[in-house]
N, C-alpha and C positions, 0 to 999 in steps of 0.2 A: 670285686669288692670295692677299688676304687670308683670304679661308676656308680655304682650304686649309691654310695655315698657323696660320689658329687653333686648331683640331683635331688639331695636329702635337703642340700642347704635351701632354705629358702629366699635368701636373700641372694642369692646365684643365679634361682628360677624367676625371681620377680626382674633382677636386675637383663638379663635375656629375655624375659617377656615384654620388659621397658623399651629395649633398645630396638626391637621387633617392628612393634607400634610407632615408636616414632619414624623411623624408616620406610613402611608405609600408610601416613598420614601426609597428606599435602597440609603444608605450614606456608606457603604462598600469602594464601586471604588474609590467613592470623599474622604474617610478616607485614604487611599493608596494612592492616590496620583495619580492614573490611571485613570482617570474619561474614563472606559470602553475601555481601549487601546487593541491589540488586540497583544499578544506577537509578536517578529520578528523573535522567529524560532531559531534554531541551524546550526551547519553547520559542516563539514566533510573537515578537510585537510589531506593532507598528498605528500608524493613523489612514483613517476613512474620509479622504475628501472626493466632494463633489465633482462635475466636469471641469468648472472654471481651474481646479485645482487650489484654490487657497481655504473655501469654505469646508469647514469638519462636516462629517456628515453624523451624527447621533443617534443610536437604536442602529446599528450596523452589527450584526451576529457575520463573523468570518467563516468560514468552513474549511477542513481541509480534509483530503482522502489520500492514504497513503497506498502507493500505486503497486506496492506488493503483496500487500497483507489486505485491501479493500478496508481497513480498517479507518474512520469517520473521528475528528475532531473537531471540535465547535468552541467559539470565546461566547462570551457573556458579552451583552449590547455595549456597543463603543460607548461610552461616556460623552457631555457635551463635548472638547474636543477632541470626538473624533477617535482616540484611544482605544487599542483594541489588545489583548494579551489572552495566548494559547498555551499552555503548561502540559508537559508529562508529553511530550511527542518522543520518538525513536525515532532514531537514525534514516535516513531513507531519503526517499524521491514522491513531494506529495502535489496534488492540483490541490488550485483552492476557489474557492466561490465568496459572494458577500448576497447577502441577502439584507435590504435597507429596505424604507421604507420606498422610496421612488422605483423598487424592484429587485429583482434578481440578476446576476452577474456573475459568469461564467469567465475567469480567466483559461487563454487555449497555450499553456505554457507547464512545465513542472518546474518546483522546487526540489531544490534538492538542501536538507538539512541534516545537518551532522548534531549527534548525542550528548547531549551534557553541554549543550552552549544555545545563548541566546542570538536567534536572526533577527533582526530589521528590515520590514515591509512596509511602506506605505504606499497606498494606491489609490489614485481617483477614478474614480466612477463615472465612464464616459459609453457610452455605445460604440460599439468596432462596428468600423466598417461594414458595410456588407452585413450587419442582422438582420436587416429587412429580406434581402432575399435569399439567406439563411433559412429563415423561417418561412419563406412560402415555398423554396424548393420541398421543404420538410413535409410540407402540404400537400405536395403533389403525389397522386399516387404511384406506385410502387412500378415498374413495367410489370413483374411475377405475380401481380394480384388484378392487372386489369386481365379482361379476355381474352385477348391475343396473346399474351406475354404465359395464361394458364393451357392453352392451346398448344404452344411451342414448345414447354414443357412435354407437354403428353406428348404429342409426335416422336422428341428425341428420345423420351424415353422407351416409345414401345419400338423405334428402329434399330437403339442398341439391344434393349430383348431380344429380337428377330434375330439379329446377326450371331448373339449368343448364344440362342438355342436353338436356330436351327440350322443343325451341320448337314454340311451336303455329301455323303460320301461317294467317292467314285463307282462308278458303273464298270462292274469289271465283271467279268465270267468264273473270275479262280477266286473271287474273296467271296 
């Protein structure tokens, strides 16, 4: 009789249905003050000079690829000087490129940028070393695609077949 009527009250059921819910509700986000926000990222400035290094370079779109996700972000053309800004990046390790009027440019290094903060990059725009014959080895064909190199292939390949399929069993009278 007394149970029954304990569970009658409702201000007993609501006030245990109360304390329930709050006990499994994470109150974290809402203690922060973030009720589940989702950060906005960092982002990457900097300026576009030329080889000399003092002259801006203008109409300079930067690129960058972030080297885990393959995931591509681009600025808006540097401004006369030079001024370049990438917004909304995540955390990571990214290559970056510049594509200008005098060409395209390929830096062979990673960033590495942390979330919710702004980095400082400025770079001039010189030819590395060594593109010229970068670009003619790249030229040169392949060994696997000239004749000798599609020859050598098929040889290894049909000797390991050979060895793999055909077993030699021994010569015996009892087997």
């Amino acid at each position: 009789m007394l149970i029954h009527s304990f569970f009658r009250s409702r201000f007993l059921t609501s006030s245990v249905l109360g304390a329930f819910i709050l006990l499994v509700t994470p109150v974290a986000p809402f203690a922060q003050g973030r009720a589940l926000a989702q950060p906005a990222g960092g982002s990457l400035v900097g300026f576009i000079y030329d080889k000399d290094m003092t002259t801006p370079v203008p109409n300079a779109v930067v690129k960058l690829r972030n080297l885990n996700k393959a995931k591509d972000y681009e600025s808006d053309p540097s401004d006369a000087s030079g001024l370049y800004k990438i917004s909304g990046l995540e955390e990571g390790r990214y290559i970056m490129g510049v594509t200008s009027p005098m060409g395209d440019y390929n830096f062979y290094y990673s960033l590495a940028l942390k979330g919710n903060e702004m980095a400082k990059l400025s770079v001039a725009l010189t030819p590395s070393p060594g593109s010229e014959e970068r670009q003619a080895v790249s030229e040169t064909k392949s060994f696997f695609k000239s004749p000798m190199g599609i020859v050598t292939v098929v040889l290894v390949a049909g000797a390991v077949l050979y060895g793999v399929l055909s077993k030699k069993e021994e010569a015996s009278p009892i087997r």
